[in-house]
N, C-alpha and C positions, 0 to 999 in steps of 0.2 A: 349647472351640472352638465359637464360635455357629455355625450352619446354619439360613440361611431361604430355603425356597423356598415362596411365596406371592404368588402374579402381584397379586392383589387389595392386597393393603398393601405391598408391596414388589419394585415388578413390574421396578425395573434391577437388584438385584442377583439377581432371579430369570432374570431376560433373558439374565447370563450363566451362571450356572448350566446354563440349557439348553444354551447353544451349547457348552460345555464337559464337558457330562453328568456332572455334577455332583449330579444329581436324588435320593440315595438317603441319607437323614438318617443311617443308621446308619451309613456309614462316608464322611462327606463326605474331598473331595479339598483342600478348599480353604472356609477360614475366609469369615465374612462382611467381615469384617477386610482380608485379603489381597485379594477380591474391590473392595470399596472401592477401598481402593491403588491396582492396578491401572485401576479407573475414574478415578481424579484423575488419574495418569498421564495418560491416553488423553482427557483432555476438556479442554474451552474454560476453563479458567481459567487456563490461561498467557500465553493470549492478550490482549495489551493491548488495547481497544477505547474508543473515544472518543479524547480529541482530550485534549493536556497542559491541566490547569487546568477541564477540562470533564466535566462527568459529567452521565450522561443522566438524563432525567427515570426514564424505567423502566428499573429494571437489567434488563440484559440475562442473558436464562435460560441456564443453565448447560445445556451441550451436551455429551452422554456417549457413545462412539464403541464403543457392544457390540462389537462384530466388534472393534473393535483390543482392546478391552480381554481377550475371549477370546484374541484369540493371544498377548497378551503372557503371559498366564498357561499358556496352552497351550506357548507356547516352556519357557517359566519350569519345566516340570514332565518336558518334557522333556532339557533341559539338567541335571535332577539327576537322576543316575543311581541313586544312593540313595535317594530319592521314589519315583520311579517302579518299583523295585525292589520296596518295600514295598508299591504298589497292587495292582502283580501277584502278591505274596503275597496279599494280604488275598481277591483273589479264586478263589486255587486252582485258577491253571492254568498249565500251561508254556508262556511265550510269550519272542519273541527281543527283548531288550531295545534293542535297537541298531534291532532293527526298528517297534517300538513309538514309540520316540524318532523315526523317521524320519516314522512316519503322523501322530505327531503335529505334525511341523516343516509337513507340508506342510499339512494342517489349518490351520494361523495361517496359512501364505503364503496359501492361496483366502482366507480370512479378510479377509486384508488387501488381497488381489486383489477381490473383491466391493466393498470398501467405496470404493476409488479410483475402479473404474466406476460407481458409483453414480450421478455424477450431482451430488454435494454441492460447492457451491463458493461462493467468500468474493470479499467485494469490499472493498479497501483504498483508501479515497482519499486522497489524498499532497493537501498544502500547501504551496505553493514559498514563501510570505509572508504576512502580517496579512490584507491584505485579501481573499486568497482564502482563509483561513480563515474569514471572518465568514462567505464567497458560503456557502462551505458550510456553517455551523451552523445558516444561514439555510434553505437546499434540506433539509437534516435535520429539520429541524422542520417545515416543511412538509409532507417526506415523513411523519410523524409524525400531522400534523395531518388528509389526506386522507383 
């Protein structure tokens, strides 16, 4: 199972490591692997962008949503109760598992509460026919060009 936490060469999948606390090499909770997943999940490449038959001159940079991508994991570890069973072994202490599960549910909802208030938001412009497709490939590149 790979483990990297190293802000310097690999600062998103360390991004979530922290928010997951995840930080401790010798007994990681979650793979570089799984960690990924989880980001693809949670990011802009599902999103169709640009226009049918069009592609933009600069691809458009792939956008990673840490806060969603921790709580999907964070849900993810709480929802196995046999995972989370074995964490709480490996650390040697008695703790109530149901209540564990619970700090952790609410951990991903702020999570995902934070990331809604943020502030982040997308703009989709619609084409009702040809010629207001050109208006706009035209206003696009322009915007491009300023």
């Amino acid at each position: 199972m790979a483990f990297t936490y190293d802000f310097a060469n690999f600062p998103v999948i360390s991004t979530v490591r922290l928010l997951v606390s995840d930080t401790n090499a010798a007994s990681p909770i979650f793979s570089d692997d799984e960690i990924n997943a989880a980001l693809n999940v949670e990011s802009s490449q599902g999103i169709i962008v640009g226009l049918s038959g069009y592609s933009p001159a600069v691809p458009v940079k792939q956008v990673y949503s840490y806060r969603r991508a921790a709580a999907l994991l964070l849900n993810a570890l709480a929802s196995n109760k046999a995972r989370l069973a074995s964490i709480v072994g490996l650390l040697d202490v008695k703790l109530n598992a149901a209540a564990a599960a619970k700090a952790l549910q609410d951990l991903a909802k702020q999570y995902i509460d934070q990331e809604a208030s943020a502030g982040y938001f997308a703009v989709a412009e619609m084409v009702p026919n040809n010629f207001s497709m050109r208006e706009r490939i035209v206003a696009m590149l322009y915007r491009q060009n300023v």
